[in-house]
NULOLO-884500 format. One line per 2 residues: number of its first residue (from 1); their letters; for each residue y, x, z of C-alpha. Coordinates in steps of 0.5 Angstrom, whole numbers, plus 2048, in hexadecimal, padded with zeros to 3 digits. Each point is the difference from the previous one (the first is absolute). Layout:
NUM) a) Y:X:Z | ...
This chain:
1) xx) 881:8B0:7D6 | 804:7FA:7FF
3) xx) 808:800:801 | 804:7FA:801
5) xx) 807:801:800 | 805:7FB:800
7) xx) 807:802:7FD | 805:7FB:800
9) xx) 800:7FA:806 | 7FB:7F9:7FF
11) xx) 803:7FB:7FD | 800:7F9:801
13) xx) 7FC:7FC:7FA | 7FF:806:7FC
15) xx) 7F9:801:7FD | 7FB:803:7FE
17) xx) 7FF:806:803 | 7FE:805:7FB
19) xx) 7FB:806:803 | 7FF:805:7FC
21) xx) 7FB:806:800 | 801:807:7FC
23) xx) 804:807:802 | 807:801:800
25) xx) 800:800:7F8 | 7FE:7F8:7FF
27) xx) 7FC:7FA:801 | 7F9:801:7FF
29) xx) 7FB:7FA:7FF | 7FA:800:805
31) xx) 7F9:802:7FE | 7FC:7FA:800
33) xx) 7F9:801:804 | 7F9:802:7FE
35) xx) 7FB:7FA:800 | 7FA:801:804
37) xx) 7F9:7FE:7FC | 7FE:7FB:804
39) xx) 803:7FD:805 | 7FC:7FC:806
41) xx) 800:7F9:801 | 7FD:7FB:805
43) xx) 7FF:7F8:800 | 7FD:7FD:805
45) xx) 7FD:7F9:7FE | 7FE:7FB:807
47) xx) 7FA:7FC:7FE | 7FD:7FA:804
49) xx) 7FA:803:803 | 7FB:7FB:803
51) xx) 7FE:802:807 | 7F9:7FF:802
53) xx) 7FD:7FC:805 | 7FA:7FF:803
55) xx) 7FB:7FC:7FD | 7FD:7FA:803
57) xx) 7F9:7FD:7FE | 7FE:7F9:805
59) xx) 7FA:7FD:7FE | 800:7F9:804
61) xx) 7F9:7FD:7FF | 7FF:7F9:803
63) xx) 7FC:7FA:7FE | 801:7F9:800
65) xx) 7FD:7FC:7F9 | 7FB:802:7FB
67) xx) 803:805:7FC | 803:808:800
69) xx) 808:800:7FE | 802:807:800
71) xx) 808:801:800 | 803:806:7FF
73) xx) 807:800:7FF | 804:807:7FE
75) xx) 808:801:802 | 804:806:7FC
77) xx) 806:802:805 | 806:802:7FD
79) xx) 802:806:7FD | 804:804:806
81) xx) 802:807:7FD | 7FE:805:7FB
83) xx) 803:807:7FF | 7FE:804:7FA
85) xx) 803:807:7FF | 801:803:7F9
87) xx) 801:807:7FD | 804:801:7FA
89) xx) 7FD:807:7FE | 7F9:7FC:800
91) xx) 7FF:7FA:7FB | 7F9:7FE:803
93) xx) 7FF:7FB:807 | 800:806:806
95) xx) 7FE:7FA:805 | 7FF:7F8:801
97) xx) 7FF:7FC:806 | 7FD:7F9:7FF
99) xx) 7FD:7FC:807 | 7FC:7F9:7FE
101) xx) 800:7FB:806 | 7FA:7FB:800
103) xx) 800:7FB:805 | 7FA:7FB:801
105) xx) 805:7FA:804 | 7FB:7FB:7FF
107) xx) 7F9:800:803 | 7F9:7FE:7FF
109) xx) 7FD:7F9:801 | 7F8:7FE:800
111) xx) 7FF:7F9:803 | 7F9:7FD:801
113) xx) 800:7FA:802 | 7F9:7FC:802
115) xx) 800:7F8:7FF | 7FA:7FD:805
117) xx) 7FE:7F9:7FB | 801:7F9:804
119) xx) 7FC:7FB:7FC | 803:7FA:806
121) xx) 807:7FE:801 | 7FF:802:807
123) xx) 806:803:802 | 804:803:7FB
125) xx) 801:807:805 | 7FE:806:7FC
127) xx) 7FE:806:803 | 805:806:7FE
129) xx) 7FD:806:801 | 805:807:801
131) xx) 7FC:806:7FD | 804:807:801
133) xx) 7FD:804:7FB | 7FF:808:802
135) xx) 801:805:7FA | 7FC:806:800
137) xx) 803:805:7FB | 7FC:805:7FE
139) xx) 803:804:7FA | 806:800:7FF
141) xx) 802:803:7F9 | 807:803:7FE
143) xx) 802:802:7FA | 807:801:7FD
145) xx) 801:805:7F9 | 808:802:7FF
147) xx) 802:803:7F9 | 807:802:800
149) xx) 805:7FA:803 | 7FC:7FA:7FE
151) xx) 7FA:7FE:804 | 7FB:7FE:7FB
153) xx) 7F9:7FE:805 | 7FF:7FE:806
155) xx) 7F9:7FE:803 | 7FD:7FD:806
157) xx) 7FA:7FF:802 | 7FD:7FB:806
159) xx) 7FA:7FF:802 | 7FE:7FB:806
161) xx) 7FB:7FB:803 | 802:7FA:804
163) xx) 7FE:800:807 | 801:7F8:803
165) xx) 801:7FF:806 | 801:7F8:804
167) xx) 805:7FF:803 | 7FF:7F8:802
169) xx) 802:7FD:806 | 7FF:7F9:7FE
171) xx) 7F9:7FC:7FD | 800:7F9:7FE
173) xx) 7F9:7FE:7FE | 7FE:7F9:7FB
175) xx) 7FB:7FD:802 | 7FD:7F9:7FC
177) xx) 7FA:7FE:7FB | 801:805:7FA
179) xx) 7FB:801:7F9 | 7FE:806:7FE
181) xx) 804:804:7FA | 802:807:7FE
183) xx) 801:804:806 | 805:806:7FD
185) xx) 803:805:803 | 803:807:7FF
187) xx) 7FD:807:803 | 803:806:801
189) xx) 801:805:7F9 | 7F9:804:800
191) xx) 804:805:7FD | 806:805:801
193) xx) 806:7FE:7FB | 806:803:7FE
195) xx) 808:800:7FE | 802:805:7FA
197) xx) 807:7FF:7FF | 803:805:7FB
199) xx) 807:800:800 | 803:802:7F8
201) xx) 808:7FF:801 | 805:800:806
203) xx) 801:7FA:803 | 806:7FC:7FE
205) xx) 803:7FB:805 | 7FF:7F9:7FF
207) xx) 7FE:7FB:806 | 7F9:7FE:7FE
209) xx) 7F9:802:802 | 7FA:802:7FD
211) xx) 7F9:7FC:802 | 7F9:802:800
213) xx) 7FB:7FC:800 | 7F8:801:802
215) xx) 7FB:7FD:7FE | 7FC:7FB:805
217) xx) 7FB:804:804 | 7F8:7FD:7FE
219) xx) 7FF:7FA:802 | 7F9:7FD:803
221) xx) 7FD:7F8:800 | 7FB:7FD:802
223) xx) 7FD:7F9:801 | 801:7FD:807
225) xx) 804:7FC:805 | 808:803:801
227) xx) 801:803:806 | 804:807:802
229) xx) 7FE:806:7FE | 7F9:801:802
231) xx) 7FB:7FD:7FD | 7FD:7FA:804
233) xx) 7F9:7FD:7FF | 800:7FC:7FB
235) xx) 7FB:7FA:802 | 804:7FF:807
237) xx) 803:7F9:800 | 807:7FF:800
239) xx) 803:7FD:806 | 801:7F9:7FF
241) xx) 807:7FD:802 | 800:7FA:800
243) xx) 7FB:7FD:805 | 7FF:7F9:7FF
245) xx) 801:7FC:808 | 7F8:7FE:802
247) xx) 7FE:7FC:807 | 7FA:802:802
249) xx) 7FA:7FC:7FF | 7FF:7FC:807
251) xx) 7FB:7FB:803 | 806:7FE:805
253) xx) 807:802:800 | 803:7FF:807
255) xx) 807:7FE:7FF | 806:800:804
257) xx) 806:7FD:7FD | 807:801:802
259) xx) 807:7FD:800 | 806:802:800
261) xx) 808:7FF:7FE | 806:803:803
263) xx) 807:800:7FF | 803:806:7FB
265) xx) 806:801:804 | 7FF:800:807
267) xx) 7F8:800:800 | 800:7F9:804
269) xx) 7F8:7FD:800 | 800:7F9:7FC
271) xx) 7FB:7FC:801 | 7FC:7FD:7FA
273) xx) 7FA:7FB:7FF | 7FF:801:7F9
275) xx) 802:804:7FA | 7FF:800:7F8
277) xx) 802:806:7FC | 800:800:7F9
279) xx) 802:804:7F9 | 7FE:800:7F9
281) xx) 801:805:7FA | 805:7FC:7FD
283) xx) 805:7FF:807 | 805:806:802
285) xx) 7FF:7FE:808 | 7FB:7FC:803
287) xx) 800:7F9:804 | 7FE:7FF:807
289) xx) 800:7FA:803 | 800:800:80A
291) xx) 7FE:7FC:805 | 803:801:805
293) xx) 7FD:7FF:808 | 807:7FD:803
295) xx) 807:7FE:7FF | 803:806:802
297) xx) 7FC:805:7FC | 802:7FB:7FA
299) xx) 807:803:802 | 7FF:806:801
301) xx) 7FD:801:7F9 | 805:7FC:7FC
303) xx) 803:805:7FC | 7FD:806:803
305) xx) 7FC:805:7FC | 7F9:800:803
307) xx) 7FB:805:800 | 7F9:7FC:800
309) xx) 7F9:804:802 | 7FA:7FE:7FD
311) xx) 7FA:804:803 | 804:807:800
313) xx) 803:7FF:7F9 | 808:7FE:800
315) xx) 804:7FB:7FC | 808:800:7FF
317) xx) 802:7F8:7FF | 808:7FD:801
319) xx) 7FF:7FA:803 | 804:7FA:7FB
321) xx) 7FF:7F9:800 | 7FE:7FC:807
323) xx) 7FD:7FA:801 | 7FE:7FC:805
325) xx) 7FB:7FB:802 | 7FF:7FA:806
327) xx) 7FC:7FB:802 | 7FE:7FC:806
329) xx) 7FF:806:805 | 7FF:805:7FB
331) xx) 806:805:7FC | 7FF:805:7FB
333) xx) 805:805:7FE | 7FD:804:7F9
335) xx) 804:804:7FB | 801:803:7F9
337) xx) 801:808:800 | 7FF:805:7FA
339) xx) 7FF:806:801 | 805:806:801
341) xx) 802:802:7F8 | 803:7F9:800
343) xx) 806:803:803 | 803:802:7F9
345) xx) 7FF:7F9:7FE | 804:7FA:801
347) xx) 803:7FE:804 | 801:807:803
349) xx) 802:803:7FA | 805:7FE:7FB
351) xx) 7FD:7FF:7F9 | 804:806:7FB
353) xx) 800:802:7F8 | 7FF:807:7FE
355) xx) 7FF:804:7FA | 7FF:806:7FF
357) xx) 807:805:7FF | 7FC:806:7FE
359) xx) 7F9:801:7FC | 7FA:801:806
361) xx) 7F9:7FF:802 | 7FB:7F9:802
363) xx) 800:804:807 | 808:802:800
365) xx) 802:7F8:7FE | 7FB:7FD:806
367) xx) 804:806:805 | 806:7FD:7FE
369) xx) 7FD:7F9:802 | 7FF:803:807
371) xx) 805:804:801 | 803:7FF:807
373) xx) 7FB:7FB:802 | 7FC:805:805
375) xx) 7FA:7FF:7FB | 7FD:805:7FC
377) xx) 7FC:801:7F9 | 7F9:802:7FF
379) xx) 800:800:7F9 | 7F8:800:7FD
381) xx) 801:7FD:7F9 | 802:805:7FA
383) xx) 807:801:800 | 805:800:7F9
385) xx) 806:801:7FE | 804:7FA:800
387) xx) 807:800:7FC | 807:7FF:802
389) xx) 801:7F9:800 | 7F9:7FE:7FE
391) xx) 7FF:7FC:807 | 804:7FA:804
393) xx) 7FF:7FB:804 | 804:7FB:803
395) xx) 800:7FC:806 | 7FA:803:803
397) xx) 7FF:803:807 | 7FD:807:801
399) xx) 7FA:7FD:802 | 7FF:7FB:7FA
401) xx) 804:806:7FB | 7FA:805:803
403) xx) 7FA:7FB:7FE | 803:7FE:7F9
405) xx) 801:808:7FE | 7F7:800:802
407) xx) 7FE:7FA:7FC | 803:803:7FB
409) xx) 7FC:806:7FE | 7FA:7FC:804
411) xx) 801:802:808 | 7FF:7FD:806
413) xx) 804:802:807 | 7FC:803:805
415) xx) 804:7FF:806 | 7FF:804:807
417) xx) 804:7FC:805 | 7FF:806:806
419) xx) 803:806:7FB | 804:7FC:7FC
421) xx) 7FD:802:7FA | 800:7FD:7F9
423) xx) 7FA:802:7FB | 801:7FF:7FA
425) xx) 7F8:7FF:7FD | 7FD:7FC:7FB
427) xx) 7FE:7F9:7FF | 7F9:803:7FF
429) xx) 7FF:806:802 | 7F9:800:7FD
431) xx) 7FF:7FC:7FA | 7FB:7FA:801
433) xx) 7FC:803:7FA | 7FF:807:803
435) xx) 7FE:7FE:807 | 7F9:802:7FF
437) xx) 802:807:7FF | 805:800:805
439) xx) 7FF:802:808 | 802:7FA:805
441) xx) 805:800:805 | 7FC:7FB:804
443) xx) 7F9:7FF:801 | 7FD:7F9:803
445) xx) 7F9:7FE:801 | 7FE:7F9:802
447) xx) 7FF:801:807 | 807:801:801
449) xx) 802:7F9:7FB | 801:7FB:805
451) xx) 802:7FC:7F9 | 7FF:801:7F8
453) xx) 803:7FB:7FC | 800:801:7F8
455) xx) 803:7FC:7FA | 802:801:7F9
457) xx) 805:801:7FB | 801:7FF:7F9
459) xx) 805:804:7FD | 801:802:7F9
461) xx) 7FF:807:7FE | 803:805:7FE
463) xx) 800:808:7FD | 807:802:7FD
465) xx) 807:7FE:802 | 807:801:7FD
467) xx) 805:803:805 | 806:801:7FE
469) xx) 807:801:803 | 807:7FE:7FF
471) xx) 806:803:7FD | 7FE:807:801
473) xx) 7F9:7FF:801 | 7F9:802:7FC
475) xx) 7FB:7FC:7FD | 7F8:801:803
477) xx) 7FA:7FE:7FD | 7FB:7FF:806
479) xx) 7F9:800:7FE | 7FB:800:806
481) xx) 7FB:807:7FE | 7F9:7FE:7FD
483) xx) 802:7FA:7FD | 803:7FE:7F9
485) xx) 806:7FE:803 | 800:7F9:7FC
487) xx) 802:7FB:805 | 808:7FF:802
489) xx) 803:7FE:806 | 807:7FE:800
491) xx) 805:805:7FF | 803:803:806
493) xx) 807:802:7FF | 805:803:806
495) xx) 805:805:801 | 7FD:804:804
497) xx) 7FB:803:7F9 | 804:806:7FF
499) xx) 7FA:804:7FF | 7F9:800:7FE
501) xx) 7FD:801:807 | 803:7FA:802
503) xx) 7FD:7FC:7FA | 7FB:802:802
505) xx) 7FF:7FF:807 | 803:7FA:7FF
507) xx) 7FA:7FE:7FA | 7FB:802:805
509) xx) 801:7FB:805 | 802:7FA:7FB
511) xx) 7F8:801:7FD | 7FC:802:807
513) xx) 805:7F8:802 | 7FB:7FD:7FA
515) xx) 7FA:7FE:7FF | 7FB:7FC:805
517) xx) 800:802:806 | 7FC:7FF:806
519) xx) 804:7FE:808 | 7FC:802:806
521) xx) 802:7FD:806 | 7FD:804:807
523) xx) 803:7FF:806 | 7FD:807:806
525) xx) 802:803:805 | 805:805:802
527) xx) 7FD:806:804 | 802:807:801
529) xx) 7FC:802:7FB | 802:7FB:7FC
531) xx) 807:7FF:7FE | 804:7FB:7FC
533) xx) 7FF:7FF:7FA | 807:802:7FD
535) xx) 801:7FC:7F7 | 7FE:805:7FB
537) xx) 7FA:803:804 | 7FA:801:7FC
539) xx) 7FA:7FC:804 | 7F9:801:800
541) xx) 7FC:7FB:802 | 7F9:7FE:801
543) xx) 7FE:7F9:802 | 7FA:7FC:7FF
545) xx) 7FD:803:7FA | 806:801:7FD
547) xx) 804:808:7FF | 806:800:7FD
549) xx) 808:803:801 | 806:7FC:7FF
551) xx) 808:801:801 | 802:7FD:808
553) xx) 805:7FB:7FC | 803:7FE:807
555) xx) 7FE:800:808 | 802:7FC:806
557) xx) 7FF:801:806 | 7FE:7FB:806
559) xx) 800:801:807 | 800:7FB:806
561) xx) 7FF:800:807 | 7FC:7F8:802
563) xx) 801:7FC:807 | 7FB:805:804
565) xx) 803:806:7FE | 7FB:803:7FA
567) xx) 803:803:7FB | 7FF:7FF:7F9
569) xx) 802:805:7FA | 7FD:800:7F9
571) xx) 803:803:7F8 | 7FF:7FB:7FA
573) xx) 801:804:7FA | 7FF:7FE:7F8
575) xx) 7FF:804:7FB | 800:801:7F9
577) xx) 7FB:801:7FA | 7FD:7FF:7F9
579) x) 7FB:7FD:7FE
């Protein structure tokens, strides 16, 4: 029992208070208390335990190219909780927890893609087709060995097959005269394939991927015609695209020719008594020359867009230049017209200059030339890069611009007045050495020549030539196949050679000018079996005893109507070729 006794009164700031312990006899120092063995003491240490999450596998298998990718991409989660407890009487690890997440974020691609082979640039519409491809797992193996907190080797194993199945909505299919090649195509594995993924180490976090890629399934070829996938006969011919115009063979042909012309705008019916159309490779419009039946359709046409119909077939002329004619109790009243492109030349059109600002195309400089006219380009030559700055002209209409840019790399303009179209195509579309090879457009016989007239050329020949551009042009030797390649033409030098195709188209139609050359002079008939002839159409042509194929160099066009009313229309062309 411990007994306080106070026996003198508190003061104020007087310190220590001194405690003492003992009988009445005096102070006795305390005993000091006994010290147990062991004493308890308790850590706690809180770790960061990863949590584990469920674990996601998604194979993704889709075909769209010859060839397997197989990404695989692993993600570690970040390390949440770990808590660990450790006891002081023992020195060895009582317990450790450890979660591994592995992740598959990416997924599998296997993409096959079946290319058909096109031999003609008939279209340039290939057929894409969409393969959905069903996999059929059938094992599935997992294994994971743990050893204490690391883990040292994970497998899986995945077998599948591959189950194509179509999915196309959409079929384009190429036709034309092809040659026989090696047909190749792939066919599905004949065996079952496997992945074996072994997993050494934990994943570390980065943003790339892992690829897999197979090898190509087994291919088989064969000789044959190019088709799809089954297998065609292989002595069927091919389908022949073009078919040469041929008017059957008659012992009379019955004729019933017609006229007319009307006015563009308001389809008002103009009188005429005679009417003469002509063009040839070298003219951006066609001339025509009208007589009209009386003063008041001479009126209504002057100026006027005409449409003129000749048995069935339409041409567009812009009525220019009158002229009249009078005598003692006789008047006639004619005109000059060209034909509906000449509204891009002058006087309807101001002549402008033009360079090109940015680097672009034969076909992007000619759209250039025609844009904002209402015409549109049918580019059917070559088409080359043309550098910026390479090309200017100067003081040119859009017409005479359009027919300067096709000389140039050896073309023509083949106008169609009714679309407003302008084709761009070469001068010589087959060459005059190749003609005999070649399918003609046009096939005419003696029974329909009303006319055959020839006459000879002498040219001096040639088989190369030097094409060369300007500043930033090239420098060409054209040299005519099979030939030795000796015998120079002028050279030939423009702004627009900025590349060897243009070089050589350029060449070609300077070599097929050369040479002897043979003109035919046949006037026929127009029928609907039988239509005009345009410049640049292959013609055959079988007369007397004679059987030879020419170029159409120029076509008019007569067609008049006499005092009783009968009606007269015949075609006059030339043509072209070597002898």
């Amino acid at each position: 029992m411990l007994n306080l006794r106070f026996i003198s009164p508190y003061k104020v700031n007087k310190s220590p208070l001194i405690m003492r312990f003992g009988d009445d006899t005096g102070p006795v120092d305390p005993t000091l208390p006994f010290l147990q063995a062991n004493i308890g003491i308790e850590v706690g240490s809180n770790w960061f335990n990863e949590q584990l999450l469920s674990n996601t596998d998604l194979l993704q298998w889709q075909t769209d190219s010859v060839k397997n990718e197989f990404i695989t991409a692993f993600k570690q989660p970040e390390i949440i909780n770990e808590q660990s407890t450790i006891d002081w009487h023992q020195a060895a690890l009582v317990a450790a927890n450890n979660a591994i997440k592995w992740g598959n974020a990416g997924y599998v691609i296997n993409v096959i893609q079946m290319p058909y082979i096109i031999t003609m640039a008939i279209e340039y519409n290939e057929k894409d087709f969409n393969w959905l491809t069903q996999l059929d797992a059938e094992q599935t193996e997992l294994k994971a060995h743990w050893h204490s907190s690391e883990a040292l080797t994970t497998s899986r194993d995945q077998h599948w097959h591959v189950k194509p199945l179509l999915e196309s909505n959409e079929l384009v299919i190429h036709y034309g005269e092809t040659d026989k090649q090696y047909i190749c195509y792939w066919r599905n594995h004949p065996f079952k394939g496997y992945v074996n993924l072994e997993f050494s180490e934990p994943a570390q976090m980065h943003n790339g991927r892992l690829v897999l890629r197979f090898n190509n399934p087994d291919k088989v070829c064969y000789w044959g015609l190019p088709g799809g996938l089954v297998r065609g006969d292989d002595d069927v011919p091919t389908i022949d695209r073009k078919i040469p115009i041929e008017p059957q063979i008659r012992n009379t042909y019955i004729m019933q020719p017609t006229i007319d012309c009307v006015r563009v705008s308001d389809d008002l019916k103009i009188l005429i008594s005679s009417v003469s159309y002509s063009i040839s490779r070298g003219q951006f419009s066609a001339t025509c020359n009208i007589k009209f039946c009386s003063r008041i359709d001479f009126d209504r046409a002057l100026g006027q867009e005409l449409k003129i119909s000749i048995n069935g077939y339409d041409f567009y002329v812009i009525c220019e230049q009158p002229s009249t004619s009078n005598s003692f109790a006789n008047a006639s009243y004619s005109a000059s017209c060209r034909s509906r492109f000449a509204l891009l030349s002058a006087p309807y059109a101001r002549a402008t200059n033009y360079a090109n600002p940015t680097a672009k195309t034969l076909a992007g400089i000619m759209s250039d030339i025609l844009i904002n006219t209402g015409w549109s380009l049918d580019n059917q030559m070559i088409d080359y890069a043309i550098p910026t700055g390479a090309f200017s002209y100067t003081n040119l209409t859009p017409a005479a611009a359009l027919l300067s840019v096709a000389k140039s790399v050896g073309a023509m303009l083949d106008i169609d007045n009714a679309n407003k179209t302008v084709s761009i195509v070469p001068l010589w579309p087959v060459m005059p050495w190749d003609t005999e090879s070649a399918i003609c457009d046009v096939i005419l016989n003696d029974s329909i020549i009303l006319e055959h007239n020839t006459s000879q050329t002498i040219n001096q020949e040639h088989n190369a030539v030097f094409v060369r551009g300007e500043q930033q042009g090239v420098a060409c030797k054209i040299k005519r196949a099979g030939t030795l390649g000796d015998k120079f033409a002028s050279d030939v030098v423009d702004s627009l050679i900025t590349d060897n195709q243009a070089a050589r188209q350029r060449g070609t139609c300077e070599l097929a000018n050369s040479g002897n050359k043979q003109q035919a002079t046949m006037r026929t008939k127009i029928k609907a079996d039988l239509p005009p002839i345009r410049p640049g159409m292959l013609v055959g042509v079988t007369y007397s005893n004679s059987t030879y194929k020419a170029t159409c160099d120029s076509l008019t066009i007569n067609a008049s109507i006499n005092a009783q009313g009968a009606i007269t229309v015949s075609q006059t062309i030339k043509v072209i070729s070597n002898v």
